[in-house]
N, C-alpha and C positions, 0 to 999 in steps of 0.2 A: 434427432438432436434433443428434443424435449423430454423424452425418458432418459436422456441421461442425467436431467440435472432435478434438485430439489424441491418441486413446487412448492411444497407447503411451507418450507422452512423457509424460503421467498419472501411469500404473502407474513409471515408472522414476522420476517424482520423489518420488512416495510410498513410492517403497522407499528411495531416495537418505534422506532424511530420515528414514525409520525404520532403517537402517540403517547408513549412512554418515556425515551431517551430524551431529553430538549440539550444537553453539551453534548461536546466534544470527547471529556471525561469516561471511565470505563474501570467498573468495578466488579473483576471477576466472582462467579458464582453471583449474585446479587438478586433479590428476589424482589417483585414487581407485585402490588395490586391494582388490577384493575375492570371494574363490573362493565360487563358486554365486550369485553376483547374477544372472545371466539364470533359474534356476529354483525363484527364493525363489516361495511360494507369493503369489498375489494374483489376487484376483477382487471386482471392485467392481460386480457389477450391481446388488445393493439399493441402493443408493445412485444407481445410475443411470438406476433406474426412476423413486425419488422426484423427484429434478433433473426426468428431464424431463416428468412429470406438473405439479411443480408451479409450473415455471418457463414453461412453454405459454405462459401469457398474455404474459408477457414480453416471450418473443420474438415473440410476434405485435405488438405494442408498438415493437418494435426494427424493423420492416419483415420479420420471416422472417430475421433474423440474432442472431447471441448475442452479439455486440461494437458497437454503435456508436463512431466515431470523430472527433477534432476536432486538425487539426494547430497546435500553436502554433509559435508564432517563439521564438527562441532568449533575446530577452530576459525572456522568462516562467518558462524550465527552470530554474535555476541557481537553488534553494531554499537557506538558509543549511545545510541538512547538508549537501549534495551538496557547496558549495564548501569546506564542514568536510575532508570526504570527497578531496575530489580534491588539495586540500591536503597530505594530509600523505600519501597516495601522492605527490604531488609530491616531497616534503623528503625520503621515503625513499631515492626513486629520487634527486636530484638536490641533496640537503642541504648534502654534502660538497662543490660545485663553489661552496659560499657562503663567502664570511668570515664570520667568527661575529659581524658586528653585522651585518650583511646578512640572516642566518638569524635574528637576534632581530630584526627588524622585520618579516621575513613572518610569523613567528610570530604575532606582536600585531595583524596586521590583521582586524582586523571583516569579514566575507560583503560587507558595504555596498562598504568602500574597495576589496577585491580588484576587485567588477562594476566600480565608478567608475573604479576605476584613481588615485585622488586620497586622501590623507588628510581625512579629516572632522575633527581636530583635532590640535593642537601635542602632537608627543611628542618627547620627550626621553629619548635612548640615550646613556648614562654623559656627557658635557657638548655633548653634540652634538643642535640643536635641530631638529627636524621641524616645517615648519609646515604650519598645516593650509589643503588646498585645493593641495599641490602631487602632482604625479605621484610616483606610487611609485618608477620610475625614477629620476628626479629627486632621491627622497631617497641611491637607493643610491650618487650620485655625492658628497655629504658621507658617506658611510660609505667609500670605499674610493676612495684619492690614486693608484694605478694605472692609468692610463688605460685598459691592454693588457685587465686583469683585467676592470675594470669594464664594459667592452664585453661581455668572454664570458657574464658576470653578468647584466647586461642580455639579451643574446640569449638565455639560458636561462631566464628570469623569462618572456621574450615566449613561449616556448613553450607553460609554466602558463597563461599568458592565452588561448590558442590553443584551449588544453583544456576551457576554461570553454564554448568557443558550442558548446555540447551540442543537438543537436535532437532533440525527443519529440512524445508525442501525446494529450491526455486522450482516456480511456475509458470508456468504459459497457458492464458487462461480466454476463455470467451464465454466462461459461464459468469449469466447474469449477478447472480452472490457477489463475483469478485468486481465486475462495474458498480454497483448500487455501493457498498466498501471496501472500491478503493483508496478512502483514504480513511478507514477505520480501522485502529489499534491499539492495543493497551501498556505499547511502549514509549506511550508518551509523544508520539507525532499524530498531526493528523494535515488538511489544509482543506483551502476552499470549497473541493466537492466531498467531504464529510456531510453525511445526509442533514445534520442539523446546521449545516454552513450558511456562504453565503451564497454558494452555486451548489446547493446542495440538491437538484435532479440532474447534474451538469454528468455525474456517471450513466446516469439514463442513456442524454445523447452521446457518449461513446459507445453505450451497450448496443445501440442502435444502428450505429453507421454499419459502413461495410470494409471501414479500415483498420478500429484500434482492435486494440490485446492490450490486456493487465498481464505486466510481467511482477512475478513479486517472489518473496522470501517469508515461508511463514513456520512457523515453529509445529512443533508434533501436537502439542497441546494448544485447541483451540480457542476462541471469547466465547463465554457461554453464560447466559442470564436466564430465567425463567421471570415467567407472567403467570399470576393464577388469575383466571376472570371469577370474579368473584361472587356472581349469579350463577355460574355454572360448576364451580368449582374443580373447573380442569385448569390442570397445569400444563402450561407450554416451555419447552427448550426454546430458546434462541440460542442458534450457535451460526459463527461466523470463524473463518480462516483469521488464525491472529497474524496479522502483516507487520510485520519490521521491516520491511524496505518493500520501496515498488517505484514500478516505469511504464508508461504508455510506451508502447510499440504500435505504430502504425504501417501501412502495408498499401500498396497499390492494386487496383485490381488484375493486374497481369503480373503481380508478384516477380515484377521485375527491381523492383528496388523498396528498401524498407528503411523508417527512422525510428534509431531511439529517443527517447528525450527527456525530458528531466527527471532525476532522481531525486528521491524523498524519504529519508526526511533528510539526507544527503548523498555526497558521493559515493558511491564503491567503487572501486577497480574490479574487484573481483567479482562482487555479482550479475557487474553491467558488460564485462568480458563470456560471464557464461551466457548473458542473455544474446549476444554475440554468436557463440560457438552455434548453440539450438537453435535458432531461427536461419545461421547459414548450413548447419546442419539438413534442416528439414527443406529449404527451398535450392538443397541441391540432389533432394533425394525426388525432391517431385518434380523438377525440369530437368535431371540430368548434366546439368552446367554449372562453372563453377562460380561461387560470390565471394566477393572480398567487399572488406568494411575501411570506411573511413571516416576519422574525426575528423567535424569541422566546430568552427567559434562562431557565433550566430553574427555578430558583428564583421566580421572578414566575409561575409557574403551575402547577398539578397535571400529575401527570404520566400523563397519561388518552389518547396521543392515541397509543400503542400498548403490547402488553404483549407477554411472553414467552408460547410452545407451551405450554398443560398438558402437554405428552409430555416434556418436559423437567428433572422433575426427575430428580436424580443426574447431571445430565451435565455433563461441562466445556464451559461454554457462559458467556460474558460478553456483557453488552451494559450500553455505555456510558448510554444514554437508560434503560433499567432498574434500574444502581446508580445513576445519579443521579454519572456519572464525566463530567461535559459540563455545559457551562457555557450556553450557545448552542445555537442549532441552527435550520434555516430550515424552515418548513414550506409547501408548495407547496401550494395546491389551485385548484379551479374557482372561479367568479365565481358560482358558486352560494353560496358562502359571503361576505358580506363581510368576516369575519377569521374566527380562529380560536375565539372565542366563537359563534359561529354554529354551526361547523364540531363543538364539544362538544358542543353541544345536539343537533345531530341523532345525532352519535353513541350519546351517553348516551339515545335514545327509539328505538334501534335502526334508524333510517332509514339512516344511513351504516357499513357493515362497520368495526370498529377496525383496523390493522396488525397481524398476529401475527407476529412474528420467530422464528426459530429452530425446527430439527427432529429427530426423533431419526436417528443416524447408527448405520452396520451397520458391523462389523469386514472389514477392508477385505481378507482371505484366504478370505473367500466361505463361513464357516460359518453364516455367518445371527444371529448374535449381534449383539444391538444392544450399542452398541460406550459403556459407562461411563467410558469413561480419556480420558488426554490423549494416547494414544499411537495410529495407526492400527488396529497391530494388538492385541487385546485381551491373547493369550497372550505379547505383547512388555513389558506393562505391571506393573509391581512394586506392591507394596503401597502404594507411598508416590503412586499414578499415579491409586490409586480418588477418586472425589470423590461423596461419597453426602449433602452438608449440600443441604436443599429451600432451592430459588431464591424 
């Protein structure tokens, strides 16, 4: 398992972020100084022992891999942050080449009209009507009586558009990269276990257990920053999967029933449908039987059908389906079950293993200290970092 994933790129994002990054913010290409980054201290094999002891099954699940993949078409990529996202590096980069009712009308368009290219409804900019169902083009030619201009405006608008056919690829992941950021992206979401957060080793303890998967959606073009250490004057890549959408999946150890659970930075139908398809896909390819999936609403039912590690208290560790932060959520199992009442009962009589989430995490400088804070490394973390209240 360990040759197949990145060490070193690992180690350098782990120090990027405990040393370099302090928000949540993310500024492509972006150049970093800083003297002794090549020989900050860091050694993560407790951590890499647990990974792959308790992720085996896994990847044996995955066919002998720690990524599965599904490439989509381009009209699926373009989530309302991303076009949030690409938007206003648009008007950054290109604001100024707008008249200013040209620039308040891209402003005010909806994710919807930018993909369509058409108004979904009659807007009106100081006495000048926009109706709805015309091309956006179309409107810029009642905003600006210049022919010459409105050409250029136009051919600079069609670039924005140009920008939008993004291609990506949902994943199914149990490499370490995708726990440490899964909630790092440059389209403008991120949430509580973002490494700089407030549970920010809380990816750790899913990288750890022997239940979750990072389901995600990431674009063809990566996050990529550089560090020069500036004693040595080597340059380093950091590069990470840019996520525009993602989902814990977790899994039982008899891979008899499986849950999705919350979406980020919102819903999809369709990409939490394919995470659906591949995961009943592959656990009917390795048991031979067949699985069907069911929604449920976290409130119309106890919340029994997984819990948090006993090894977990004190740590910074969040999960949505445990505080009861999810609304929804799909649960996958065998036709051994007819629903999910079936699915209770064997659990609750101990016939079916429950999901445990979550595991303890070691400081990532290789003392051997299991690791209490939100910060990698333990001796990096301030008083305000400890989190000691029982889960």
């Amino acid at each position: 398992m360990r040759n197949l994933i990145d060490e070193k790129n690992i180690e350098n994002v782990i120090k990027y972020f405990q040393y370099i990054s302090k928000g949540i913010s993310f500024k492509q290409g972006q150049m970093h100084m800083m003297a002794g980054f090549d020989s900050l201290d860091y050694d993560f094999e407790d951590n890499y022992w647990l990974w792959e002891r308790n992720k085996k099954h896994l990847f044996e699940l995955f066919g002998n891999k720690i990524k599965v993949t599904k490439e989509l078409g381009e009209q699926h990529i373009c989530v309302p942050s991303m076009v949030n996202h690409i938007r206003q590096e648009f008007l950054n980069k290109y604001g100024d080449k707008f008249n200013v009712l040209i620039k308040v009308l891209i402003d005010a368009l909806s994710y919807k009209e930018i993909l369509e290219n058409r108004l979904q409804q009659d807007i009106y900019i100081l006495d000048v009507k926009l109706r709805k169902g015309w091309r956006i083009t179309r409107c810029f030619s009642e905003l600006e009586s210049d022919k010459k201009e409105l050409q250029k405006q136009q051919d600079i608008y069609s670039i924005f558009l140009q920008s939008l056919k993004v291609k990506g690829r949902l994943v199914l992941s149990i490499d370490p990269l995708d726990f440490i950021t899964m909630s790092v992206s440059k389209s403008g979401w991120s949430s509580c276990h973002h490494p700089n957060s407030c549970h920010g080793t809380g990816g750790l303890a899913y990288m750890n257990d022997n239940a979750s998967i990072i389901a995600y959606v990431e674009t063809d073009d990566p996050m990529i920053n550089y560090v020069i250490d500036t004693e040595t004057k080597e340059k380093t890549t950091i590069k990470m999967p840019n996520k525009i959408w993602r989902q814990i999946v977790t899994i039982n150890k008899d891979h008899s029933y499986a849950l999705q659970l919350k979406q980020y930075p919102n819903d999809n139908k369709v990409f939490n449908q394919e995470v659906t398809k591949m995961m009943e896909n592959l656990l009917m390819a390795e048991k031979g039987i067949e699985y069907h999936s069911i929604e449920e609403r976290l409130d119309d039912y106890p919340r029994n059908l997984q819990r948090n590690s006993d090894d977990l208290e004190g740590y910074i560790f969040y999960c949505d389906y445990y505080n009861r932060n999810i609304e929804k959520y799909n649960v996958i199992m065998s036709k051994t079950y007819q629903d999910t009442e079936q699915l209770r009962a064997s659990i609750n009589m101990n016939k079916t293993p429950i999901i445990t989430a979550g595991n303890v995490v070691y400081c990532a400088c290789g003392c051997g200290d299991l690791n209490y804070t939100n910060q990698f490394y333990v001796e990096e973390a301030g008083e305000d970092d400890y989190y000691y209240e029982e889960y």
